[in-house]
N, C-alpha and C positions, 0 to 999 in steps of 0.2 A: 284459530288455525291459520299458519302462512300457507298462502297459496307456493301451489310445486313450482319452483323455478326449471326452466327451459332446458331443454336438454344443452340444445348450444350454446349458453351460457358461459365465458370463458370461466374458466378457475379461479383466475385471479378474479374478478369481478365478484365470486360467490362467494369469496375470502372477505372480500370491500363490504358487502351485504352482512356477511356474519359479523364483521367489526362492529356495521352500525345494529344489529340486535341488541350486542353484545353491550353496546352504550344505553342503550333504554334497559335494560334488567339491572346491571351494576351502579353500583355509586359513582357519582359523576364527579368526584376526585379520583378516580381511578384513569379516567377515559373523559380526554378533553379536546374538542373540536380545536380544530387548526388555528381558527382564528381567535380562539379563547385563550391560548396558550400565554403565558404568562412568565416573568424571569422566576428562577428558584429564589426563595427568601435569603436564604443562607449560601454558603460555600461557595464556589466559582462557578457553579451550573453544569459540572462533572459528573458520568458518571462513569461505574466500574467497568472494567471488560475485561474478557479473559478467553482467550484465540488458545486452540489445539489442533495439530497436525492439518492446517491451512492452506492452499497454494492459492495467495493471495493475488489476483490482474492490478494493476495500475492502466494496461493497457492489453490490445490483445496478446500481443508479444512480448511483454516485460511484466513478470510476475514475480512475488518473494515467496521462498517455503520458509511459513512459520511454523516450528515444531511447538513452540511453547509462548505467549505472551499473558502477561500481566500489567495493567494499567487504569488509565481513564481515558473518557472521551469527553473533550471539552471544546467548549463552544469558543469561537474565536469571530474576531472583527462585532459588526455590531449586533452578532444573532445569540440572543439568549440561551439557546438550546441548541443541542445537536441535531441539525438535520441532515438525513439521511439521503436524501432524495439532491441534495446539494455538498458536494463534496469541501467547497471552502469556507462551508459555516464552523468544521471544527478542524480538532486534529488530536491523533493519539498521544496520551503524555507514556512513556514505556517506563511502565517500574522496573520491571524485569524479563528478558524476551532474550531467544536465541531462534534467530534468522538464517536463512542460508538463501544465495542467491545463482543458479548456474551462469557460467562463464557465458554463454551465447545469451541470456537475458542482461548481466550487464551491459554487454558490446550493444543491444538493443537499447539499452535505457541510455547509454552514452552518445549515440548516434542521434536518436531521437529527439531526445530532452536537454541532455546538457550540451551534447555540441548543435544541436541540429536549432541554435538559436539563432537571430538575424545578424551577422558581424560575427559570427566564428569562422575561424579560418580551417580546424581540422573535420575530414570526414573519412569515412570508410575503415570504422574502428573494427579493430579485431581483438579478443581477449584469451590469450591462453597462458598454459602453466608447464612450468619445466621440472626437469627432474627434481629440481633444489628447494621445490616449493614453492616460487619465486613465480610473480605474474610476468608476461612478455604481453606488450599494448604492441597495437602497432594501426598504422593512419597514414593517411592524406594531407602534403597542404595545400589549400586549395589557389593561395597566391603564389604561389612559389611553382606553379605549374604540375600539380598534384604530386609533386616530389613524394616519393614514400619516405618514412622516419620510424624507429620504435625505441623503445624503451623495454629495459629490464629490468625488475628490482622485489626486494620482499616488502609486501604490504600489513603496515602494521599499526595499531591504534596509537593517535597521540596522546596526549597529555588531558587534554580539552574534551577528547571525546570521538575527533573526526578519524581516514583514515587516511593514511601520507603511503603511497607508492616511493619508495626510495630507491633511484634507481642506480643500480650498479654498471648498466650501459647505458649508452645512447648510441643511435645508428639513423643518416640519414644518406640516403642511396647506399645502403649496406654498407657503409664508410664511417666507419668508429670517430664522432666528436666530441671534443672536452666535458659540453652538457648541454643539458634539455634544451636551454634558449638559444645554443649557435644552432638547436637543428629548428626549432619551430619559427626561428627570427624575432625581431623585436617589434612587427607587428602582431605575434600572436601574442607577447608578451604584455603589449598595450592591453590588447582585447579582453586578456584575462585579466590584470589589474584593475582594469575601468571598470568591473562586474561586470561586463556584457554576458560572463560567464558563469552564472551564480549558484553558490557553493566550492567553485574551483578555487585553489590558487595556488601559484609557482613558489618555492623557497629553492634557489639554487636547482639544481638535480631533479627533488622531488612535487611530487602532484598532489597537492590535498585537498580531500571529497570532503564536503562537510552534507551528511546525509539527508538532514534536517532541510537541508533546500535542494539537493537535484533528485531525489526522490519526488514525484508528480502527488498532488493532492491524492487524499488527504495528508495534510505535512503531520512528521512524528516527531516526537522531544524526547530524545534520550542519547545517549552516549557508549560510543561504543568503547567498550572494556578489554575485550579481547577478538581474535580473529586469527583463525585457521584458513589454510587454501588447500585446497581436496583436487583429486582430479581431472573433477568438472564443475568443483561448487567451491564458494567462498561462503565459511560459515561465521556468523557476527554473533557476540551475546554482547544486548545493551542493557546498560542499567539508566537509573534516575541518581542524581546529585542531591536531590529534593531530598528534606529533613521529614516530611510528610508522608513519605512513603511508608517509613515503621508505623503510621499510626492508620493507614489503610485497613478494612478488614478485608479477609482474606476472601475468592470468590469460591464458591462452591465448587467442587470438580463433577461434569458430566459425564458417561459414557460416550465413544467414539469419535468424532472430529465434528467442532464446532468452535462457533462464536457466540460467547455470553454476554449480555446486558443484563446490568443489575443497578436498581435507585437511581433516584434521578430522573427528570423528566428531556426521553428523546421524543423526536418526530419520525415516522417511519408510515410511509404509504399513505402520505398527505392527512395522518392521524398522530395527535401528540399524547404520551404515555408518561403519565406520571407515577415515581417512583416502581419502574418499569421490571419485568422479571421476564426476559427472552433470552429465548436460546434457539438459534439457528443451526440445524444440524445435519448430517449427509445424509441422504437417500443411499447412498453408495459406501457405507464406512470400511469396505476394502481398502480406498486407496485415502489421499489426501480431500478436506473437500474442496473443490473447484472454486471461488468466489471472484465472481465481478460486479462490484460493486453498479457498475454504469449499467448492469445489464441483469440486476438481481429480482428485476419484477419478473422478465423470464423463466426464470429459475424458481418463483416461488411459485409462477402457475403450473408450473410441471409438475410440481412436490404439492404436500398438504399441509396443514396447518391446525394444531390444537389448543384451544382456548377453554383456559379450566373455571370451575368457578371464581376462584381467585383471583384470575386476569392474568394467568401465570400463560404467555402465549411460549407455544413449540412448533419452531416451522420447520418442515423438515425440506429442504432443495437439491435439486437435482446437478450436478456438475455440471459447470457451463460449459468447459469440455465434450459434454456427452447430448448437450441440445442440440436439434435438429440445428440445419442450416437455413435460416430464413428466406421465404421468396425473393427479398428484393438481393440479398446474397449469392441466391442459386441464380438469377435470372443475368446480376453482373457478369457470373463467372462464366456464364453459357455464352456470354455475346462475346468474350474474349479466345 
C-alpha cells in the first residue's frame, strides 16, 4: 500500500510520481529513464503528429490557428529524439496542414522576430487588409529618421513554397515611389541581402517570407501551396514535396481539439516514451485549445492526466489563455 500523498502536493508533481509507478509495473521498453534514452534503430527518429482546432503561442503575442495538421516530429541537430522540454532539438515536418494567422499576430511576429533583429533598419510594422484582398504593411525607417513607408500588394505563394507580398504601391512620406528599394534605401537593401534578415528577401517590388525561418522555434518543413487573406486572417494550406508522405500511415482521428503523438520515441516531462501513444486534449473543447509550448507544465498541472494499461497516456490541459496570472506577473504589474 502507497502511502497518501499530501494534500499540498502540486499536480504536476503527482503526475511525475504516477509516471514513475507507472515505470515499475510496465515493460521497461515502454518507459525509458532519460538518461537511458537511446537513437531509434531504424528511420530518421520521427514521429507522427496530428494537431486539430489549435491556437498554437510561439510567443505570448504571436500565435497560429491550426484548424488541421498532419506530419512528423523529428529530431534535428545532434539530438536523437524529440525533446519537448527543448524547443531546437526538432521540428515539424507538415504533410498536410491549413493554418491561419490574424493580421495583428503577424505585425507581432514581424516586429518581434523578423525585424526586431540586430542591423535591421525597419520598425513599427503594421498589417492590414483592403477591400481587394490585397495586404497594406506599413513601418518605420529607422536610418532615415523614422521616415514612415508602406507597401501594397496581393500575397501569394511562390513556386518553391514561400510567400511573395507583390506590391502594387509603394509610399514613402505618403509620396507614391517607383519601388520598395527607392523607399527603404539601399541600406536596408544591404541588410536584407546579407541575411541579417533571415527568411526575407527583396526581388524588385516584392517581399518574400520563407516561413521555414521567421517563424520562431520550433522550425516547420513544408510549403505553402495556397493562401487566402480574410478580414483579419491570412489563411495558409501547406503541404510536403516529400515522396514519403503517401507511405505515412494515417493518424487516428480524436474527439475535440488536440495534439496527437504516435511511434516513435519522444521525451516529454524529463521522461523519454518509446513508440509513444499521447494525446493532449482541451479541458475546454468549446473553443480552440490554447497551447504554449514554453509554458505547458502549467497547463498540465491545471488539467489531469490518464495513463492506461497500455501506456496509452491522455492529458487533458487547461487553456493557457485561461491560467491564472502568476505572482511574479501580478506583483510586476502592480508596481507599474
Amino acid at each position: 500500500m502507497h502511502p497518501a500523498v499530501p494534500r499540498d502536493t502540486p499536480r504536476f508533481a503527482i503526475f511525475l510520481g504516477l509516471l514513475a509507478l507507472v515505470a515499475i509495473y510496465v515493460s521497461p521498453s515502454k518507459l525509458l529513464a532519460n538518461q537511458d534514452a537511446k537513437p531509434q534503430q531504424s528511420g530518421d527518429g520521427s514521429v507522427r503528429v496530428s494537431v486539430h482546432n489549435v491556437k498554437y503561442r510561439f510567443a505570448e503575442n504571436v500565435s497560429v490557428q491550426i484548424n488541421n495538421l498532419s506530419g512528423a516530429v523529428v529530431p534535428i541537430g545532434q539530438h536523437a529524439v524529440p525533446v519537448f522540454d527543448d524547443k531546437d532539438s526538432f521540428k515539424v515536418r507538415i504533410d498536410s496542414a491549413e493554418v491561419a494567422m490574424s493580421l495583428q499576430d503577424l505585425a507581432n511576429l514581424l516586429n518581434q522576430f523578423v525585424f526586431g533583429q540586430p542591423g535591421s533598419q525597419l520598425s513599427g510594422i503594421s498589417v492590414t487588409t483592403t477591400g481587394k484582398g490585397h495586404l497594406k504593411v506599413k513601418g518605420r525607417l529607422k536610418d532615415k529618421g523614422d521616415i514612415p513607408f508602406e507597401t501594397e500588394g496581393a500575397l501569394v505563394p511562390t513556386p518553391d513554397g514561400k510567400l511573395r507580398l507583390h506590391a502594387d504601391k509603394v509610399k514613402a512620406l505618403k509620396i507614391p515611389v517607383k519601388g520598395l528599394m527607392d523607399a527603404l534605401g539601399i541600406e536596408v537593401d544591404n541588410v536584407i541581402k546579407s541575411g541579417k534578415v533571415p527568411g526575407l528577401t527583396v526581388e524588385e517590388n516584392d517581399l518574400i517570407f520563407d516561413l521555414e525561418q521567421i517563424l520562431p522555434a520550433p522550425r516547420i518543413e513544408g510549403k505553402v501551396t495556397k493562401v487566402r487573406v480574410e478580414p483579419n486572417m491570412i489563411v495558409e494550406t501547406i503541404a510536403s514535396d516529400a515522396k514519403s508522405v503517401n507511405d505515412a500511415k494515417p493518424m487516428p482521428k480524436y474527439p475535440g481539439n488536440y495534439i496527437a503523438f504516435r511511434g516513435g520515441r519522444v521525451e516529454f516531462w524529463k521522461v523519454a516514451f518509446e513508440e509513444c501513444d499521447i494525446v493532449v486534449s482541451d479541458l475546454d473543447p468549446a473553443d480552440p485549445l490554447d497551447f504554449f509550448l514554453d509554458h505547458y507544465k502549467e497547463q498540465v498541472a491545471a488539467g489531469y492526466t490518464k495513463v492506461s494499461k497500455g501506456f496509452q497516456v491522455r492529458t487533458f490541459l487547461k487553456d493557457y489563455g485561461k491560467l491564472a496570472p502568476s505572482k511574479s506577473v501580478s506583483t510586476a504589474k502592480s508596481k507599474n
